[in-house]
N, C-alpha and C positions, 0 to 999 in steps of 0.2 A: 107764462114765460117758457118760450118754447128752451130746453135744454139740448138737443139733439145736435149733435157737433157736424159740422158740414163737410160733405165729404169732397175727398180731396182724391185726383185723380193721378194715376203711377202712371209717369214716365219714364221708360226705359234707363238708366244710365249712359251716354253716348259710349265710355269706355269700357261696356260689358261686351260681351262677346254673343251676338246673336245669333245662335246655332242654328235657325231656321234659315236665316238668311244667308248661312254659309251653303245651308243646303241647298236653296236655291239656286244660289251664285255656282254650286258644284251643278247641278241639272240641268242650270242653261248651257254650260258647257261641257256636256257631256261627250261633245266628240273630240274634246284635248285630252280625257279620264282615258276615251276607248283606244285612244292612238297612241298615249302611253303604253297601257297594256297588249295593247297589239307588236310595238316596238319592242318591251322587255320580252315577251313571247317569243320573237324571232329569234334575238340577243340565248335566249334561253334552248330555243331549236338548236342556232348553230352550234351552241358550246354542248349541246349534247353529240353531235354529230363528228365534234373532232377532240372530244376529252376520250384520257384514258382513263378505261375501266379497269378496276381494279375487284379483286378478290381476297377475304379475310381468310387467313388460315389461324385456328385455335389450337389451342393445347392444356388442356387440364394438370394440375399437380398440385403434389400433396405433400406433406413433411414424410418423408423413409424414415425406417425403424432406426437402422443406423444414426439418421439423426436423430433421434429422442438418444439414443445409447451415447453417443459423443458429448451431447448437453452433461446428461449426468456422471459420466466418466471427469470427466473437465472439472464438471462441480467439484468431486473426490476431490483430486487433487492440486484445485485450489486451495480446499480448506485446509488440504495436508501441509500445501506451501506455506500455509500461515501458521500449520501449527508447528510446522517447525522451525518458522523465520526464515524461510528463501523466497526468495521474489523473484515470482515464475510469469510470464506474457500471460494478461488476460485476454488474447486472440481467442484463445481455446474457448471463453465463457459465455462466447456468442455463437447461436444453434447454426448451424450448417444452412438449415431450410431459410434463415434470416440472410446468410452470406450468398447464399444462391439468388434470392431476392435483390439486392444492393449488386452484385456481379453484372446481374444484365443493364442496367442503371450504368453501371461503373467501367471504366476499360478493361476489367478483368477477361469480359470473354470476346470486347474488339481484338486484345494484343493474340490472342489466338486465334480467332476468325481473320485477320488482315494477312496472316500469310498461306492463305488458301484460294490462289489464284484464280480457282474457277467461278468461285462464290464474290471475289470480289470483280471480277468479268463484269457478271449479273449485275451487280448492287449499282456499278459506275459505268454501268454501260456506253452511255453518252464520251466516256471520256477512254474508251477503249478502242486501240487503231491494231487491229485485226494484220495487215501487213507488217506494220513495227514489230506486232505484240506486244506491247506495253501502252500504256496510260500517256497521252496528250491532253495539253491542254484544247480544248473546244470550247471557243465563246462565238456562239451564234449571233447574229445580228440584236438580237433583246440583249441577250448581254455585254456584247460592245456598248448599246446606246446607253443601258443603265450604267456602265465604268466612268462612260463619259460624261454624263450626264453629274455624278458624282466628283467628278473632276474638277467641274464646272463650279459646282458649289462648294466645296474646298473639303468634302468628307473625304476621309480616309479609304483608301483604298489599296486591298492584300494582291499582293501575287501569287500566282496559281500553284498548287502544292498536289503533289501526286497522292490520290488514296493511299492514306495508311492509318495507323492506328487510331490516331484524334479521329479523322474524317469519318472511318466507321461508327466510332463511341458517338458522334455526332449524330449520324445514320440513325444508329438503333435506337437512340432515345430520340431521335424524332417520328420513327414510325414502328417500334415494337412498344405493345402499350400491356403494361400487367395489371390487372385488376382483381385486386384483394377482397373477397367477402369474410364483410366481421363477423356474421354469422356463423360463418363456418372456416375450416381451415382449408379451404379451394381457392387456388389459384389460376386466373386465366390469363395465360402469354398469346397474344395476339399480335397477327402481322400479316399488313394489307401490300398486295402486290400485283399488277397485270397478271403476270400467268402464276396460276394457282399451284402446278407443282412444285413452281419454285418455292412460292411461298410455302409451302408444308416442309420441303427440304430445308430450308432454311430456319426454320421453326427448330425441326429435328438435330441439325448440326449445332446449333446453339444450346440446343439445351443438352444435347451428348456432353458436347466440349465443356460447358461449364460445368457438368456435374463429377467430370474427369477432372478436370482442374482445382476442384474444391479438394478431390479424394487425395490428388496427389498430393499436396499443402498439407492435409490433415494428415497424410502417412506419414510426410517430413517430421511434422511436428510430434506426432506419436513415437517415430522413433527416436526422437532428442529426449523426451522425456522419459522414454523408456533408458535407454541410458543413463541417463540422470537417476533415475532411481534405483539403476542396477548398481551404479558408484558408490549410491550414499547407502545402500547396503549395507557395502565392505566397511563403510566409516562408521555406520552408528551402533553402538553395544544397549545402548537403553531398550527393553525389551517393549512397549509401548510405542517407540518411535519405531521400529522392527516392523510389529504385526501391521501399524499406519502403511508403513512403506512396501510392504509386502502385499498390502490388499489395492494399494492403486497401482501397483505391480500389474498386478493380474489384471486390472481393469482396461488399461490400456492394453495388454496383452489382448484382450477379449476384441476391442475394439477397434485394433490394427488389422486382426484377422479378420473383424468383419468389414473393414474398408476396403483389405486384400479382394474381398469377393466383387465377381460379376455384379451385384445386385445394384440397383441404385442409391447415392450414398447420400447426396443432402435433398433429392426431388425424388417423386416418385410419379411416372404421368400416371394420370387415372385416363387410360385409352390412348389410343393414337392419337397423331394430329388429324386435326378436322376442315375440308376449306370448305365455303360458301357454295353453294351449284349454283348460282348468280352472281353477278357482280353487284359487291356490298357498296360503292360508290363508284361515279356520282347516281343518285338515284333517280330515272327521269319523272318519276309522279311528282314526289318532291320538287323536285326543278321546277316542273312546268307550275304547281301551285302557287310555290314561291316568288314566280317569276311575273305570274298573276296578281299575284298583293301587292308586289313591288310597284308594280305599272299603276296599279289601285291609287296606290299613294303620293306617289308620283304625280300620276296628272289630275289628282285632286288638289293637291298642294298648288299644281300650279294654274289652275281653273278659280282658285281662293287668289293667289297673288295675282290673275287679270285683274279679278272683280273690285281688289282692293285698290289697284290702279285705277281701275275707273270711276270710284267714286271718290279717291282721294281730287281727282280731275275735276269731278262736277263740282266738289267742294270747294276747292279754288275758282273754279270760274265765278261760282255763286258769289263766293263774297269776294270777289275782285272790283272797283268801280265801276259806275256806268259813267262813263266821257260825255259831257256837255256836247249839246251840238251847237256849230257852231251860229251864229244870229245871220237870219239872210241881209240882202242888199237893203229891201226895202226897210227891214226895223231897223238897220244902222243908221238911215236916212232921220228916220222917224225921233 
């Protein structure tokens, strides 16, 4: 008795995906792939030919001594506030180098960069009318069409608002970008712009103005405190609450004078700013590669969706009927 089980032969699944045949289906139309790619290429030429280039300007920073000294001054005389039951603003308990960080983020250094007329010239150029001297509105034909366009469809639509302080804080967190390594405590302020020395000036005024503007915050509040503890002096006879009082005395003393200084108070740059000696976007290698996969895909995709056309066609024909024909003269007769 024979036992040998009889072998049975693999038929594809109709619903699998036959990759060979996609291949094919893509190599006999190979000249829909290359006219893709040739088309995103062009696409890819022009937009090199009429984009602005832009250049990165960097700036390194670091936490200032100052700030380590303010962290732990602060600490003092939080503890002092608790040890003597006064409730003091915990502003003071967060580091300088952390407020200098959330500052550029934050409108802290738009409200002082937006009344610097030359730097906001630069920044809103498109909307600066040189004869007026002041800021118009300018919506160019794109922009008209998209209003409208918007109009059309029933979105919302603002009316035009002169640069000021929103608009900047908008600015700078769309194109100044700070990048934190955890490894270490370096920080990189970077800021992409056409002409590169604006870009480093601007780098430079922002980070001036915010590290002034932190000091002078922190002077205020040093001398309130310092106050405050010059009062509670005069009021307290307990000779332990005294020596407390008398030593975050000194400590804010220490630290007022050392804000008083030239030096930097919550950043410290590690070097000058730095720009690009190229332009850091758009990049044309990139581009043109990019622009090469694209077209790839593209008219491969659409070299798959002939193919699938055509055979979903033969398929239908196939199994469509064949129409009788009809009986001639003589076999009706018959």
């Amino acid at each position: 008795m024979n036992s040998q089980q009889p072998v049975r032969s693999y038929e594809p699944d109709s619903d699998e995906i036959d990759l060979l045949a996609l291949a094919a289906a893509i190599w006999q139309r190979r000249w829909v792939v290359i006219g893709a790619v040739v088309a995103c290429l062009a696409v890819a030429i022009l937009y090199l030919n009429v984009a602005t280039y832009k250049y990165t300007a960097e700036l390194k920073v670091i936490p200032s001594q100052s700030s380590g000294m303010s962290g732990s001054s602060a600490g003092g005389l939080a503890s002092l506030a608790s040890f003597a039951g006064v409730n003091l603003s915990k502003e003071g308990g967060v580091a300088p180098f952390e407020q200098y960080l959330e500052g550029i983020r934050s409108g802290l250094v738009a409200e002082t960069l937006s009344g610097q007329t030359e730097t906001m010239k630069v920044l809103f150029q498109a909307e600066w009318d040189e004869d007026k001297q002041g800021f118009v509105e300018n919506r160019g034909l794109i922009g008209r069409t998209i209003r409208g366009i918007s109009q059309m469809l029933g979105l919302p639509t603002y009316a035009w608002q002169e640069p000021n302080t929103a608009r900047l804080q908008g600015y700078i967190q769309r194109n100044v970008v700070v990048s934190e390594n955890p490894k270490s405590q370096f920080v990189t302020v970077s800021f992409d712009h056409p002409d590169p020395e604006f870009a480093r000036h601007f780098l430079t005024v922002l980070h001036e103005s915010l590290n002034e503007e932190l000091r002078q915050k922190a002077l205020i509040r040093s001398s309130k405190y310092i106050e405050y503890l010059t009062e509670q002096l005069q009021r307290v006879t307990i000779a332990e609450h005294r020596e407390a009082l008398v030593q975050a005395l000194s400590e804010q003393e220490k630290f007022r004078m050392t804000a008083s200084s030239g030096l930097a108070y919550a950043a410290e740059p590690f070097g000058s700013v730095t720009t690009s000696l190229k332009p850091t976007s758009p990049r044309p290698a990139l581009v043109i590669i990019m622009s090469v996969i694209l077209g790839g895909i593209l008219g491969s995709l659409a070299a798959i969706f002939m193919w699938w056309l055509r055979e979903n066609r033969e398929e239908t024909e196939a199994a469509a009927p064949v129409p009788e024909l009809a009986p001639s003269y003589a076999e009706a007769q018959k």
